[in-house]
N, C-alpha and C positions, 0 to 999 in steps of 0.2 A: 177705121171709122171715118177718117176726115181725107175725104178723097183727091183734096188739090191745096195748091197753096193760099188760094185765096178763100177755101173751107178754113184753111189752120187761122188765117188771120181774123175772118171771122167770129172763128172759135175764142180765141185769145181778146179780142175788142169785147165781146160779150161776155166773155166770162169777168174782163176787170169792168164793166159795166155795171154786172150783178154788185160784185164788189163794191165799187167807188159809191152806184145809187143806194145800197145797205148805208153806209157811214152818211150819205146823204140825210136819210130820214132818220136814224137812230141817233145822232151828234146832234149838239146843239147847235140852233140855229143862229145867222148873223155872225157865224166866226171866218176867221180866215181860213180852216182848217174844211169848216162846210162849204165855202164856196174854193176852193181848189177843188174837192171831191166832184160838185156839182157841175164845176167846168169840165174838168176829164170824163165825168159823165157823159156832157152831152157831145165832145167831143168825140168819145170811143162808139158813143152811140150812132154819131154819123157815119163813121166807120161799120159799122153791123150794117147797116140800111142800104149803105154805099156795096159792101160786098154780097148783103141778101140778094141783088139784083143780080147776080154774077156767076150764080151758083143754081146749074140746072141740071145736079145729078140726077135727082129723084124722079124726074120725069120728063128729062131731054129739053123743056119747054115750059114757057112761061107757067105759071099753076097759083093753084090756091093758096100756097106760102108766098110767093108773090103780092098776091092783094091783098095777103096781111102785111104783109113790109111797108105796101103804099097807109095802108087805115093808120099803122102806127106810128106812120111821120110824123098825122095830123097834132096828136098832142105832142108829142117831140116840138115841133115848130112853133106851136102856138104857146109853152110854155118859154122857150128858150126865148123867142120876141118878147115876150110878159115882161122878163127878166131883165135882158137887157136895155129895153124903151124904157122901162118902166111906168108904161101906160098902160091902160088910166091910172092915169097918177091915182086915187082913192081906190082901187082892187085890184093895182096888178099883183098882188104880194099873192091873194086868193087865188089872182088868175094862174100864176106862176103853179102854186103849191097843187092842184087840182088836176094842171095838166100834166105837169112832171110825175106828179103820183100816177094817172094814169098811164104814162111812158115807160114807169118802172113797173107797173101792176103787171102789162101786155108783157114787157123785157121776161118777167117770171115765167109767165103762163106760156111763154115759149117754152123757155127752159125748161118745164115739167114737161113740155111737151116732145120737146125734142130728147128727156130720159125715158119718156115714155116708148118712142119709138126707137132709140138707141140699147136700150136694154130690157123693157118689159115685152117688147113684141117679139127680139130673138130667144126671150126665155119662154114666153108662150110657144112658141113654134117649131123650138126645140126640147122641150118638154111635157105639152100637152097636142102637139101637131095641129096648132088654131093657126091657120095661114088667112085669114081672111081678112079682106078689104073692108069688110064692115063691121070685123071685131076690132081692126086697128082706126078705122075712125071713129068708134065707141070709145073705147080706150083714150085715144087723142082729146076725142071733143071733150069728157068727162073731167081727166084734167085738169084742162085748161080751164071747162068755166065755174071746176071750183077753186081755184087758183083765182080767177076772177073775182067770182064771189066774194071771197075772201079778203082781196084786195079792197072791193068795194067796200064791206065794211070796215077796212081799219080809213082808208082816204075817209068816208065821211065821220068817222069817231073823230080822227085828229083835225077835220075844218073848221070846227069850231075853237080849237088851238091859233091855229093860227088864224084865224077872224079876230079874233081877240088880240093876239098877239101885235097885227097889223093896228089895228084903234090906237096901240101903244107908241107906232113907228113917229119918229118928228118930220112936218111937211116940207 
């Protein structure tokens, strides 16, 4: 399944990613215990991004998991700056929780996606003979945007948690 070394590490950085971002959103926040989690977060997460680029089994060349690598920097970077500036000083805590949820939302909707093609399309293909390019981007796409979906609705259920919570924080 993991065809190089820099697949295994990949493998290994995202899967404690999944990990570390779980204990991120599930623990309570403002401890020592959530931001260790959060930093090896977004550390292991540099790592995925860092070796997503590295990794052209599937189609020799640059591709479409590629330019999801690049879209998913964008909140990666923009929350991890939130975090560490702490600017604006009055929403970075917002900006922080918004971006990173969405870092972690995308980190999932890989993950289903990549079980998707890992093990639901060599079971289709060895058990119903569905070889096809457009039942595995079905498959794929479907996934992922209800993985997304989903994502969405808990990141905007818990914003107002943390809106709140922030009003609390001392300046």
């Amino acid at each position: 399944m993991i065809q190089s070394p820099t697949g295994l590490i990949h493998a290994i950085a995202a899967s404690i990613a999944l990990v570390a971002g779980l204990f991120v959103f599930a623990r309570p926040r403002s401890t020592t215990f959530h931001r260790t989690m959060a930093y090896i977060y977004g550390d292991v997460m540099a790592v995925v991004v860092v070796t997503a680029f590295s990794i052209y089994h599937l189609t020799k060349s640059f591709n479409l998991l590629h330019v999801a690598t690049i879209l998913s920097c964008f909140p990666l970077i923009i929350g991890i700056v939130a975090a560490l500036g702490r600017r604006p000083k009055d929403c970075w805590l917002r900006i922080y929780y918004y971006w990173m949820s969405w870092s972690y939302v995308l980190l999932c909707a890989a993950f289903f996606a990549e079980i998707a093609t890992r093990i639901m399309m060599p079971y289709l293909s060895s058990h119903f003979e569905i070889n096809s390019a457009l039942v595995y981007a079905a498959i794929v796409g479907f996934t992922s945007l209800f993985v997304v979906v989903l994502g969405w609705r808990l990141v905007e259920r818990n914003r107002r948690i943390v809106a709140g919570f922030q009003s609390h924080e001392p300046t």
